[in-house]
C-alpha positions as a printed NumPy array, in Angstrom:
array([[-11.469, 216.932, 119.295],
       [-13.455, 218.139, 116.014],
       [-13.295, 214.747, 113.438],
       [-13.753, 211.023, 113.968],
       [-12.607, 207.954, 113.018],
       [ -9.306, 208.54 , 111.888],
       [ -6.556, 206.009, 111.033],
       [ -3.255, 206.006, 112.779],
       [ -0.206, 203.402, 112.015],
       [  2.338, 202.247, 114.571],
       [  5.462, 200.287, 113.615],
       [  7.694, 199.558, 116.291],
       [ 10.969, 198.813, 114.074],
       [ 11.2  , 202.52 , 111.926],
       [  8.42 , 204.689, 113.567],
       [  9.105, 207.426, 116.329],
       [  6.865, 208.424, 119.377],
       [  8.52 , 212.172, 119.09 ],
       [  6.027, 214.975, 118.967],
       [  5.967, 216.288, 115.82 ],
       [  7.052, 220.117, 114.903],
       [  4.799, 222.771, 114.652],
       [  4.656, 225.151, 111.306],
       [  3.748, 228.219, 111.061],
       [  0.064, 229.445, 109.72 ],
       [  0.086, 232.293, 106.905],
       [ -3.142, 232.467, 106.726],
       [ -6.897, 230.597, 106.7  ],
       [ -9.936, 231.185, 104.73 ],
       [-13.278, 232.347, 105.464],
       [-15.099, 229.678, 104.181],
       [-16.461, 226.033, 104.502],
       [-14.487, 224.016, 105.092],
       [-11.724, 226.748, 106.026],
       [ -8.661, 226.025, 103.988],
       [ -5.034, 227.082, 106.063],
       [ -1.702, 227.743, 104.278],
       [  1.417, 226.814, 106.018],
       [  5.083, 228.842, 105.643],
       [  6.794, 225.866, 104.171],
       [  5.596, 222.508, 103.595],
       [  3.011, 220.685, 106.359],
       [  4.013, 217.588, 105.528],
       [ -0.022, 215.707, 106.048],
       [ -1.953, 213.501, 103.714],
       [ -5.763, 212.959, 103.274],
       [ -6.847, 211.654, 106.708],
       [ -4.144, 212.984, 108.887],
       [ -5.389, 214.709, 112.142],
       [ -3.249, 218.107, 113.346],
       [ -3.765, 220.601, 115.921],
       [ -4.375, 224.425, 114.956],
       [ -3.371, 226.841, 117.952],
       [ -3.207, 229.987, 118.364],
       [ -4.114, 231.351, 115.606],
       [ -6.111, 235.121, 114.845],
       [ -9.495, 236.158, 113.688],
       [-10.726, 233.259, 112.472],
       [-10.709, 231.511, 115.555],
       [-12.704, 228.558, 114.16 ],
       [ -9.96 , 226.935, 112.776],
       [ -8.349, 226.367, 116.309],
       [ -8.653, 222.591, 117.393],
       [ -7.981, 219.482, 116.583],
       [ -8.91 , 218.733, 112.768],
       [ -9.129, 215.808, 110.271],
       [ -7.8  , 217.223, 107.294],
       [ -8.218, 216.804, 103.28 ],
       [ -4.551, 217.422, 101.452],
       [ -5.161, 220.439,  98.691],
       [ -1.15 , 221.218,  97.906],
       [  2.11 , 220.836,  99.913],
       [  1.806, 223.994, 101.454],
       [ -2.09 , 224.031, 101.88 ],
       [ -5.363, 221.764, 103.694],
       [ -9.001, 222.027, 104.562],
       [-10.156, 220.933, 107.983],
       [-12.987, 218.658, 107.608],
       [-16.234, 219.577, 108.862],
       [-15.228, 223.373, 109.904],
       [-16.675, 226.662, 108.787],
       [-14.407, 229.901, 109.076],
       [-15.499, 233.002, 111.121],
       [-13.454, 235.302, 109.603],
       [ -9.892, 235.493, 107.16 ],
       [ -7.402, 235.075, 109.224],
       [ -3.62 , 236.111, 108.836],
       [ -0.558, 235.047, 109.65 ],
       [ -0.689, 233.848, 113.264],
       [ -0.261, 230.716, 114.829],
       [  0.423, 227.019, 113.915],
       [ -0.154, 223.614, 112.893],
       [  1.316, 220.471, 114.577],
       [  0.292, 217.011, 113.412],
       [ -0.433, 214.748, 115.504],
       [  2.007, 212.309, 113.437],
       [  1.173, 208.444, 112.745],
       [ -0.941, 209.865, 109.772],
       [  0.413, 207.398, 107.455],
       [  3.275, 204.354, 107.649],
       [  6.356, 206.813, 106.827],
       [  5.29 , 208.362, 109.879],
       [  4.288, 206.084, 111.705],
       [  4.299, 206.064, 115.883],
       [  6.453, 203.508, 117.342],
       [  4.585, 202.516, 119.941],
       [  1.154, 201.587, 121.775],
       [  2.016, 203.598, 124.68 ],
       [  1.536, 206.615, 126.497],
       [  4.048, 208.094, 124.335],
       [  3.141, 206.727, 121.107],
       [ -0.341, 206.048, 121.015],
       [ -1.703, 208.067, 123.647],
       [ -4.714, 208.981, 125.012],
       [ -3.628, 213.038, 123.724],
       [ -3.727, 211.739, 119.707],
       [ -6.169, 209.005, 120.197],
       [-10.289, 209.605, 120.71 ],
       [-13.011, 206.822, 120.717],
       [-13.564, 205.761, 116.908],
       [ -9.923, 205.706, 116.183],
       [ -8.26 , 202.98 , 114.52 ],
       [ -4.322, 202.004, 114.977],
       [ -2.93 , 199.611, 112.239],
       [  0.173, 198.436, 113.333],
       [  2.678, 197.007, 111.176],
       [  3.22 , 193.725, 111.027],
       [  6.711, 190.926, 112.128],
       [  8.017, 189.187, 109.726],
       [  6.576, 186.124, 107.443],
       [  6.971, 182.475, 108.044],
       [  9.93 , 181.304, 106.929],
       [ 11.087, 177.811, 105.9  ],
       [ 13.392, 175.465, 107.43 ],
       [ 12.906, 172.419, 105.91 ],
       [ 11.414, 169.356, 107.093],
       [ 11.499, 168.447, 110.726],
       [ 10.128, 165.848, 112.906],
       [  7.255, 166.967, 115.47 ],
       [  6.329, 164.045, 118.099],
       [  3.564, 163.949, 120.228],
       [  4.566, 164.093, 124.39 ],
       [  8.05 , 165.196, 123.091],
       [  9.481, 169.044, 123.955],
       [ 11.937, 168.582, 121.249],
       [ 11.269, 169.01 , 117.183],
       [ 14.24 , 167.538, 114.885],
       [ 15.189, 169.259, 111.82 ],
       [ 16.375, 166.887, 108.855],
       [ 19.642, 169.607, 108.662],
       [ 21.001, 171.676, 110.943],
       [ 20.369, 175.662, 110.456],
       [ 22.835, 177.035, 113.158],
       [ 26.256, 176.16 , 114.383],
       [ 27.274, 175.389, 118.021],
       [ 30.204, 177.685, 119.705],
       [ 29.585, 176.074, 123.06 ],
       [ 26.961, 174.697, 124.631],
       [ 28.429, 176.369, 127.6  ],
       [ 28.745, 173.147, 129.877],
       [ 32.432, 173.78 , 130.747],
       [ 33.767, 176.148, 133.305],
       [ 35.289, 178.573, 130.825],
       [ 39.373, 179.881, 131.698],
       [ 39.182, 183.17 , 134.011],
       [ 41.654, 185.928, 133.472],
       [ 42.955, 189.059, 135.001],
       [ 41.525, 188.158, 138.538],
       [ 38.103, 186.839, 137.61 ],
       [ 36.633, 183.815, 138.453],
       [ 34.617, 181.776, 136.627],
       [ 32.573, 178.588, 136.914],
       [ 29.529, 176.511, 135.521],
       [ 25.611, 177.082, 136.965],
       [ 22.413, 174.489, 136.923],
       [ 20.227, 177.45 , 136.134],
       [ 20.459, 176.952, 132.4  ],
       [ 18.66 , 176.802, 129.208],
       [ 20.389, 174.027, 127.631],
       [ 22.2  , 170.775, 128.782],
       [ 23.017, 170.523, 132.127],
       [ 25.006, 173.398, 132.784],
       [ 25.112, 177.28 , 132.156],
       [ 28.917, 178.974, 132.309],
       [ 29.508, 182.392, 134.282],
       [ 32.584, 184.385, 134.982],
       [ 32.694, 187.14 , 137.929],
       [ 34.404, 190.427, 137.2  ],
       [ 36.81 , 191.124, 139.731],
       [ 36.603, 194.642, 141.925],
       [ 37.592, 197.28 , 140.136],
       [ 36.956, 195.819, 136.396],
       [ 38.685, 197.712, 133.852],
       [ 37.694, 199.14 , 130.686],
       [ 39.069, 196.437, 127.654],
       [ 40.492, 194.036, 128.909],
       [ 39.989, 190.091, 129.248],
       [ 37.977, 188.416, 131.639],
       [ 37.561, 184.799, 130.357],
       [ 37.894, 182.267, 127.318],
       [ 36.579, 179.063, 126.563],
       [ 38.661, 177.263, 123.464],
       [ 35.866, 176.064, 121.097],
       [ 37.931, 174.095, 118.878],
       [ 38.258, 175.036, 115.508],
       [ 35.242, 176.402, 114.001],
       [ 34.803, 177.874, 110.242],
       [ 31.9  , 180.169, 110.853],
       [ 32.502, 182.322, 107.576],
       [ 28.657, 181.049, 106.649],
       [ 27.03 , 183.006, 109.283],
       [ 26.495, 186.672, 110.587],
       [ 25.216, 186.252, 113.635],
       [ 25.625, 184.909, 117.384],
       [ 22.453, 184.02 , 119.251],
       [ 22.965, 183.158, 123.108],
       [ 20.808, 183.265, 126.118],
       [ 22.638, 185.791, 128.717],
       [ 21.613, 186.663, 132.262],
       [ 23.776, 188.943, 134.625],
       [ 23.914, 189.841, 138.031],
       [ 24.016, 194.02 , 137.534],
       [ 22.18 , 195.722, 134.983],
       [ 24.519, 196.074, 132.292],
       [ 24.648, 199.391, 129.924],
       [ 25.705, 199.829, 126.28 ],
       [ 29.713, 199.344, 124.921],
       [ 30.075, 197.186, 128.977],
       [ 31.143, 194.088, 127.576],
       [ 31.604, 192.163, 124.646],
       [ 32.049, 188.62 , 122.985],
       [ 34.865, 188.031, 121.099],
       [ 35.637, 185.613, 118.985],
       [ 39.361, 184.652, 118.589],
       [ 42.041, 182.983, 116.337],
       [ 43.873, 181.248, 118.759],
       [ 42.949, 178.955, 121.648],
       [ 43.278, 181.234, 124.416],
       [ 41.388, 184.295, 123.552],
       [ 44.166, 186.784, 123.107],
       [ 43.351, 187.542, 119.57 ],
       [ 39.842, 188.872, 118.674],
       [ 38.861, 188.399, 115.03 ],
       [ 35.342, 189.408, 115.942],
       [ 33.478, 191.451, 117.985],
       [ 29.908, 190.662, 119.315],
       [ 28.883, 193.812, 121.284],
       [ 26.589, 193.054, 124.263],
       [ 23.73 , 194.659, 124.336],
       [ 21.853, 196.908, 127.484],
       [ 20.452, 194.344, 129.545],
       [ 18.484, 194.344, 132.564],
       [ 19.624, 191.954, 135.582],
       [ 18.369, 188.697, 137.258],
       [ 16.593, 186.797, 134.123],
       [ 17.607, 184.707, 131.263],
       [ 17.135, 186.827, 127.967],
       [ 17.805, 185.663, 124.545],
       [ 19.687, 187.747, 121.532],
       [ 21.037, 187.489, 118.073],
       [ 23.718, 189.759, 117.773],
       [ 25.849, 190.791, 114.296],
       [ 29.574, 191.613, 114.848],
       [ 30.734, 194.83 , 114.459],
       [ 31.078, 196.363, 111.253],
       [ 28.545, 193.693, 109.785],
       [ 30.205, 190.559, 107.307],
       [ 30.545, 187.449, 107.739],
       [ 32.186, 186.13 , 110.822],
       [ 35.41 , 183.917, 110.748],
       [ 36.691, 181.511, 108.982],
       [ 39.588, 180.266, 111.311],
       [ 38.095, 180.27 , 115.086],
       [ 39.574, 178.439, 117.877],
       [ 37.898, 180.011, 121.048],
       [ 35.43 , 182.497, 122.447],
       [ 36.083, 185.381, 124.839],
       [ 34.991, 187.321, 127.443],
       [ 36.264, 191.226, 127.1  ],
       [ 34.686, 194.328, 129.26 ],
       [ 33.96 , 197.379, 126.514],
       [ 34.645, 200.964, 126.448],
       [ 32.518, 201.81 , 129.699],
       [ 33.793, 199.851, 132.693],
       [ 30.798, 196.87 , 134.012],
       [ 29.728, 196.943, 137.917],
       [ 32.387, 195.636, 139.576],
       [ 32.405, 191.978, 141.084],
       [ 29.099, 191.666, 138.397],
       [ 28.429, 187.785, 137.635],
       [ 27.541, 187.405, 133.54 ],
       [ 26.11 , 183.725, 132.582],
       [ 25.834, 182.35 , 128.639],
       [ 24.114, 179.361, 127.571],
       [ 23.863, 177.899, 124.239],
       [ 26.257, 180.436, 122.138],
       [ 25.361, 179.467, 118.595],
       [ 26.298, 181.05 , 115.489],
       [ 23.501, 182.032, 112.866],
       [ 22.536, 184.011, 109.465],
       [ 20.842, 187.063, 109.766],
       [ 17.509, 186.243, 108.639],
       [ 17.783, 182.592, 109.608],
       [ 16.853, 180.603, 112.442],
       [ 18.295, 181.755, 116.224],
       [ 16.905, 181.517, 119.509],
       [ 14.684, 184.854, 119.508],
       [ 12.384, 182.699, 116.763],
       [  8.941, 181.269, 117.295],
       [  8.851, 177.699, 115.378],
       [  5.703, 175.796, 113.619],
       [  4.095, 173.202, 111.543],
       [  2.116, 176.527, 110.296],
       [  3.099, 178.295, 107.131],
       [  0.007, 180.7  , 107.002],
       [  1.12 , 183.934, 107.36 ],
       [ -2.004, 184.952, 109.049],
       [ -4.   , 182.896, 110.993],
       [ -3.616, 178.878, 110.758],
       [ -4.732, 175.924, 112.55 ],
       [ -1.386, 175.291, 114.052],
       [ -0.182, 177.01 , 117.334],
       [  4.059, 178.848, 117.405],
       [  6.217, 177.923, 119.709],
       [  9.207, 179.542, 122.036],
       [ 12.599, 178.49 , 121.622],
       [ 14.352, 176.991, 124.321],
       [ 17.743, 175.848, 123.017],
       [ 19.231, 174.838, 119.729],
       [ 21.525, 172.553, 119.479],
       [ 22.312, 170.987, 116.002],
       [ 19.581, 169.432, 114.248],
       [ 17.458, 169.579, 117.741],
       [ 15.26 , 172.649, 118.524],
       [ 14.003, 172.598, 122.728],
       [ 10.217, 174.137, 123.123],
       [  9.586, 176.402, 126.01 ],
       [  9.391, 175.337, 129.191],
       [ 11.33 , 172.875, 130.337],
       [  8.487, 170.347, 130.106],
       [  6.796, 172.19 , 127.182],
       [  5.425, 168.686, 125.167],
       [  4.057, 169.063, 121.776],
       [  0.442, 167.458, 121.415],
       [ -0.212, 166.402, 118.197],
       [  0.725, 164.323, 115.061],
       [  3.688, 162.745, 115.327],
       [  5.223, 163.33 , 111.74 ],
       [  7.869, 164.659, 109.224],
       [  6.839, 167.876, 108.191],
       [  7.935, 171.153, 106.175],
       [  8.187, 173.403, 109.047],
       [  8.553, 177.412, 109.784],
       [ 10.388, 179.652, 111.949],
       [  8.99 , 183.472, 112.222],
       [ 10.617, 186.76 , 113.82 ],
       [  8.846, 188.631, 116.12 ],
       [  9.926, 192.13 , 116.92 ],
       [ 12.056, 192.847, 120.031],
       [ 11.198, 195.444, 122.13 ],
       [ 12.286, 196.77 , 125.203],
       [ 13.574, 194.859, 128.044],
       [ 11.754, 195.844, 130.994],
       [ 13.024, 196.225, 134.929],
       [  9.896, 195.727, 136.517],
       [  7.524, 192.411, 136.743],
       [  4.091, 193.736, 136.098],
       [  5.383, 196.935, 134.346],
       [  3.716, 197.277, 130.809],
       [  5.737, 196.991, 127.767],
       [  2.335, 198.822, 125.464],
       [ -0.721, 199.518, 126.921],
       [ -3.773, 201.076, 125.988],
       [ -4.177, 204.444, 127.218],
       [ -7.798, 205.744, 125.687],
       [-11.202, 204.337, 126.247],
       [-13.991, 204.2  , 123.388],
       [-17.751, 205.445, 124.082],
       [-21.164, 204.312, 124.546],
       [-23.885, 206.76 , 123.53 ],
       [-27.337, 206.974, 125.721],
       [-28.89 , 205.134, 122.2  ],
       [-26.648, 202.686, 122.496],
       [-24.417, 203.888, 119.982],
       [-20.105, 202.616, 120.258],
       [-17.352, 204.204, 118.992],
       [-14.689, 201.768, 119.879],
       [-10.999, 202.527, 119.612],
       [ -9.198, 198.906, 117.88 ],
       [ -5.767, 197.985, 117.888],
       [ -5.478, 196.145, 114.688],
       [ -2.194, 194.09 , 113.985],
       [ -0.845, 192.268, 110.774],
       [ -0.572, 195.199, 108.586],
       [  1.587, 195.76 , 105.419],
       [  3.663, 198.903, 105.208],
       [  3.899, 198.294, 102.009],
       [  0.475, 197.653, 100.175],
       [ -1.33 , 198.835, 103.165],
       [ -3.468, 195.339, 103.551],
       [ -3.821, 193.336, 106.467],
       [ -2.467, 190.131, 105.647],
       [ -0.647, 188.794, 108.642],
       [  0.367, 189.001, 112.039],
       [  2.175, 191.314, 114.861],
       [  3.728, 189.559, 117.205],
       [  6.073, 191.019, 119.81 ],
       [  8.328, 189.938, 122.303],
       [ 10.047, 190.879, 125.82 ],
       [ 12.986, 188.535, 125.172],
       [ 13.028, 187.227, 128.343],
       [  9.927, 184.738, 129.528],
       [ 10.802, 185.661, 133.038],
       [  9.261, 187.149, 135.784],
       [ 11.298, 189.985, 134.9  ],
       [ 10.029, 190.291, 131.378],
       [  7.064, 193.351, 131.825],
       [  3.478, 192.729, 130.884],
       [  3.368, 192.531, 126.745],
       [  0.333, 194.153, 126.552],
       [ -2.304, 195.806, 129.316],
       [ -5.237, 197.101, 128.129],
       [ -5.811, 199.286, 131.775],
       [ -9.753, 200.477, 132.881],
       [-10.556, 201.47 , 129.244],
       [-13.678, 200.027, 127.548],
       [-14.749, 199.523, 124.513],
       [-11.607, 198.15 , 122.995],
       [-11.025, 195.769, 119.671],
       [ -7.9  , 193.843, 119.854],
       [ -6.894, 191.599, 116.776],
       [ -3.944, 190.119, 115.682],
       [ -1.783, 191.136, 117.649],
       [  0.286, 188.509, 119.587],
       [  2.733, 188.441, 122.815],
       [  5.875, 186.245, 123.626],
       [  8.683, 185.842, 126.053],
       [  6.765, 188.489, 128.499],
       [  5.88 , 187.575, 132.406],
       [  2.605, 188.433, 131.488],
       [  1.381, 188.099, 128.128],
       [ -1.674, 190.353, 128.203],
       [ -3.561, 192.176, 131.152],
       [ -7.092, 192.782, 130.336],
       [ -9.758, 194.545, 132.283],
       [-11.629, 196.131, 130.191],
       [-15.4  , 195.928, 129.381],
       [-17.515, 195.495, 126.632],
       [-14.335, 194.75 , 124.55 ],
       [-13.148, 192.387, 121.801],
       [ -9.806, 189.542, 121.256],
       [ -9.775, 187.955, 118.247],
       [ -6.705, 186.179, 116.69 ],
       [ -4.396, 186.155, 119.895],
       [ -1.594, 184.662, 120.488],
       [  0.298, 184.254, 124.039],
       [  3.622, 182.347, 123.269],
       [  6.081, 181.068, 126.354],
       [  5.13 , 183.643, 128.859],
       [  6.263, 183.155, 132.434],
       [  2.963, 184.043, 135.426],
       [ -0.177, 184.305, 133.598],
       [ -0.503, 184.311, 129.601],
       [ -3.587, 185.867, 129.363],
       [ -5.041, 187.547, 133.058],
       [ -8.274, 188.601, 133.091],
       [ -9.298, 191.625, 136.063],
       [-12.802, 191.729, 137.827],
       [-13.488, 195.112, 135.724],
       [-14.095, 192.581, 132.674],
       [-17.419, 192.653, 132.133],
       [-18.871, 191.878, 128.794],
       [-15.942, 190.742, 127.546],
       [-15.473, 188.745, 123.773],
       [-12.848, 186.867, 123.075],
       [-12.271, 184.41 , 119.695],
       [ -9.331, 182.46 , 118.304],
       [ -6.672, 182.685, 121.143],
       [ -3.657, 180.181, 121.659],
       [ -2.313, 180.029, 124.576],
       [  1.353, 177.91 , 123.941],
       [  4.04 , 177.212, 126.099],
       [  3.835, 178.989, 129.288],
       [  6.168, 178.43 , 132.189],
       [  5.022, 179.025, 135.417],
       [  1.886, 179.712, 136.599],
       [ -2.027, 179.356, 134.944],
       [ -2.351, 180.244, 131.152],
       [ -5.503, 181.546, 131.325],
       [ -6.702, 183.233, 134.696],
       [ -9.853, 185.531, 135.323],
       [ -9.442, 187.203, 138.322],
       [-11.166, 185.841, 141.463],
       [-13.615, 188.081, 143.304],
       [-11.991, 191.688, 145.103],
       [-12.809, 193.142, 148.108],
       [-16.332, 193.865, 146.722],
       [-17.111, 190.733, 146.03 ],
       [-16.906, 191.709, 142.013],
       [-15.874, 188.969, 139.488],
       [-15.793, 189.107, 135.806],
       [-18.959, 188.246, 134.344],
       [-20.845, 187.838, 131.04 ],
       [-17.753, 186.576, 129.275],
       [-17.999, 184.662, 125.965],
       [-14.983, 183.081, 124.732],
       [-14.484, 180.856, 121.306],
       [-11.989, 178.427, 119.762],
       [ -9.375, 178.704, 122.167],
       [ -6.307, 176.363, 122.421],
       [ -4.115, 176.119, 125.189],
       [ -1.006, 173.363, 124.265],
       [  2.435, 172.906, 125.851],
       [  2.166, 175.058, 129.411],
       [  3.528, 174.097, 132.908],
       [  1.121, 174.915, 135.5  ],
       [  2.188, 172.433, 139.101],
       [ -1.492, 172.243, 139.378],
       [ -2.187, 170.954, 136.059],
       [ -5.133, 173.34 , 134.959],
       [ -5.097, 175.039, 131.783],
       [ -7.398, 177.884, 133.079],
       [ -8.872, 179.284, 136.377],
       [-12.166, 180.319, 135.578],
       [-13.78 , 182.908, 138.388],
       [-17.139, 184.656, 137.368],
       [-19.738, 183.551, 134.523],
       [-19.836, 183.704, 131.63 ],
       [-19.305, 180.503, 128.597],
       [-16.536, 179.089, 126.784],
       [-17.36 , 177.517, 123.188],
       [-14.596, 175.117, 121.009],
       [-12.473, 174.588, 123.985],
       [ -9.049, 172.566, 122.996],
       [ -6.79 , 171.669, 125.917],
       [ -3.377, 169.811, 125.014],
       [ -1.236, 168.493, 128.07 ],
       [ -4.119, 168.668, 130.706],
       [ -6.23 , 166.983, 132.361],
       [ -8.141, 169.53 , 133.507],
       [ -9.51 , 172.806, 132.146],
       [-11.825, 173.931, 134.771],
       [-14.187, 172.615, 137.348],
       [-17.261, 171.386, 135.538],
       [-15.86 , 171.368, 132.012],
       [-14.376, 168.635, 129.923],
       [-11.808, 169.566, 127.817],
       [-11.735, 168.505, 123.99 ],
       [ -8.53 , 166.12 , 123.431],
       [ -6.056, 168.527, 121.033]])
């Protein structure tokens, strides 16, 4: 590739990973820097990197260019020097992500790839939403629940009740929940029909004409496709008359994953309700397929619902205080992920913030990676390094970096992908960017790379896994919160070759609120040092090292 350094921009909610088109070349100038007019309108800025192919007599200009805007229709390709005038023959395709209206979507091999990508490069990625308010709640210390002074949702059902099966399904209640004691499930029977009822559970009468939304936690049995079923909920008491429809969406089977879902056609939802139903869609659901709720609770659109990280922390970047996974809502109570996810710190009444991170896709696999990166930056024999950095928190609108990108898998499962794997390629800057509801957080095994501002939020196996290949590796203000399962924080012990990571310096890292049987916050294998170490519900960090009380 013929430029460096160049800026790309990613934004997960309105970019596109499609390759961009190619337009035609009328013709290139014999000069330095060679200047190329397009047929009709090229569409790059200042900055933006495009591909010249194919094109005639001045054969210079092929390549991949850096380019300087001049008009709509014409650009100069930094740093070249023409061999010849050429005519009208071949083209110019951009490599796209050139600026944030067209920006990639993802950090993937279709988005971000190692094709538009070389060592030097930079990827701003847009930014999830700002801390919001809601209100003042009540954090205690050793307790998994916060208390909000008023309630920002309203219960449908808590889903402890077997709900009423219809048209020859069967339903019935679960102890793999997310709330209470119970989850509720209804079978489809063999064949299941296209529209048609499956199940109701009467609610009571509920005036949800404040709200937009229903948020639920949903697992199934079969993987479930687009316009398969749907929630409805109904004026009378049985479930026979739909006043809304909640569409559910694609979903992959055998783990818990969380939504907030608008009805159809958008509005408010109703004023009169008496029950909630169970109704297959358009395309006909795997027959016999099993489909649990938990915790069906009705919500605004940009308000509080279960897909929300929650805090004492109203900085929009950075803060001293860690974000938490939602568990359950119920009322004026808000559960922290895990089950025995306990809050370590203050005990006190506090204005308190819920945030949004961006959805992506639900993945089938365990380990597969959600984003990854997928080129490597470069040492030079003087020692020079071009490093390629993944930089969250940006503004689409003003351009500045002023907070934080936080995604999520939706699930916290060991079916929930890896958030983030950074693969064999060195020389990599990762900052603020941040990983929830994944089964792992982040895979790293790169070398001579940077974290900085991190966050792993109520991730299943391992938040953050380190590989042997790390070597070198920096890593500065990470918080590990919430996990489930297994260790937070695990660097890889030794492969066949006897290899470990090694050289590793990490700073200011809390780990708070995470459910390891063994009780360690981290298993350390390899050298390396750890500085500002703050461990919350543990006793025990690593062999050797005493954890600083949180």
């Amino acid at each position: 590739m013929s430029y460096s350094a160049a800026t790309y921009y990613v934004d997960y909610v309105n970019g596109s990973d499609t390759a961009r088109s190619a337009v035609n070349i009328d013709s290139s100038t014999n000069a330095e820097p060679i200047e190329i007019t397009t047929a009709v309108a090229h569409g790059l800025i200042t900055g933006s990197v495009t591909t010249i192919a194919g094109h005639e007599t001045n054969t210079n200009a092929n390549g991949v260019w850096k380019v300087t805007y001049v008009s709509s229709t014409k650009f100069t390709l930094n740093g070249s020097a023409g061999n010849g005038e050429g005519a009208n023959t071949g083209t110019s395709t951009s490599n796209g992500g050139g600026r944030w209206s067209d920006a990639w979507k993802t950090l993937s091999t279709e988005g971000a790839s190692e094709a538009r990508l070389q060592a030097g490069d930079t990827i701003r990625i847009a930014k999830s939403e700002a801390p919001s308010s809601m209100g003042s709640a009540t954090w205690t210390s050793g307790s998994g629940t916060v208390t909000l002074s008023s309630a920002q949702t309203l219960n449908v059902t808590r889903c402890e009740s077997t709900w009423t099966a219809q048209n020859s399904a069967t339903c019935n209640t679960s102890l793999l929940r997310k709330e209470g004691s119970y989850a509720a499930y209804t079978t489809a029977p063999n064949p299941t029909a296209t529209t048609t009822l499956y199940s109701y559970f009467a609610t009571g009468a509920l005036d949800l004409s404040s709200y937009q939304k229903l948020s639920f936690w949903l697992k199934t049995s079969a993987d479930v496709g687009a316009n398969e079923w749907n929630l409805c909920l109904c004026s009378d008491t049985w479930g026979s008359t739909p006043v809304d429809t909640i569409a559910i969406p694609a979903t992959k089977s055998g783990a818990f994953f969380h939504y907030s879902v608008a009805r159809n056609g958008g509005g408010n939802l109703g004023s009169s309700i008496q029950s909630i139903a169970l109704y297959s869609g358009s395309s006909a659901p795997t027959n016999s397929s099993t489909v649990t709720f938990d915790n069906i609770i009705a919500c605004t659109t940009a308000g509080l619902d279960l897909t929300c990280l929650v805090s004492k922390n109203s900085a929009e970047q950075g803060g001293t205080e860690p974000w938490w996974a939602i568990k359950y809502i119920n009322g004026t109570s808000i559960g922290l992920e895990p089950d025995d996810s306990a809050y370590v710190g203050a005990t006190e009444a506090v204005t308190s913030y819920y945030r949004k991170p961006i959805l992506t896709i639900i993945n089938p696999e365990s380990e597969d990676a959600i984003q990854e990166v997928t080129d490597t930056g470069t040492c030079t024999e003087s020692g020079g390094i071009a490093y390629i950095t993944y930089s969250g928190g940006w503004n689409v609108s003003t351009n500045l970096q002023d907070g934080e990108t936080f995604y999520s898998g939706s699930s916290g499962d060991n079916s929930g992908g890896t958030g983030f794997n950074t693969g064999s390629n060195n020389y990599i800057i990762i900052e603020h960017l941040s990983f929830c509801h994944y089964n792992y957080g982040m895979t790293v095994s790169c070398a001579k790379s940077y974290l900085n501002w991190i966050q792993l939020v109520g991730n299943y196996t391992n938040a953050l896994y380190i590989y042997t290949a790390a070597r070198s590796l920096r890593g500065n203000n990470i918080y590990i919160v919430g996990n489930i399962y297994d260790t937070p924080l695990l660097f890889e012990p030794a492969d066949a070759n006897n290899a470990t990571p090694d050289n590793f310096i990490f700073k200011n890292i809390k780990i708070v609120g995470v459910s390891d049987s063994l009780g360690y916050a981290a298993s350390i294998y390899g050298s390396g040092s750890f500085y500002n170490v703050t461990v919350g519900n543990f006793g025990k960090f690593i062999v050797g090292y005493t954890p600083t009380p949180l």
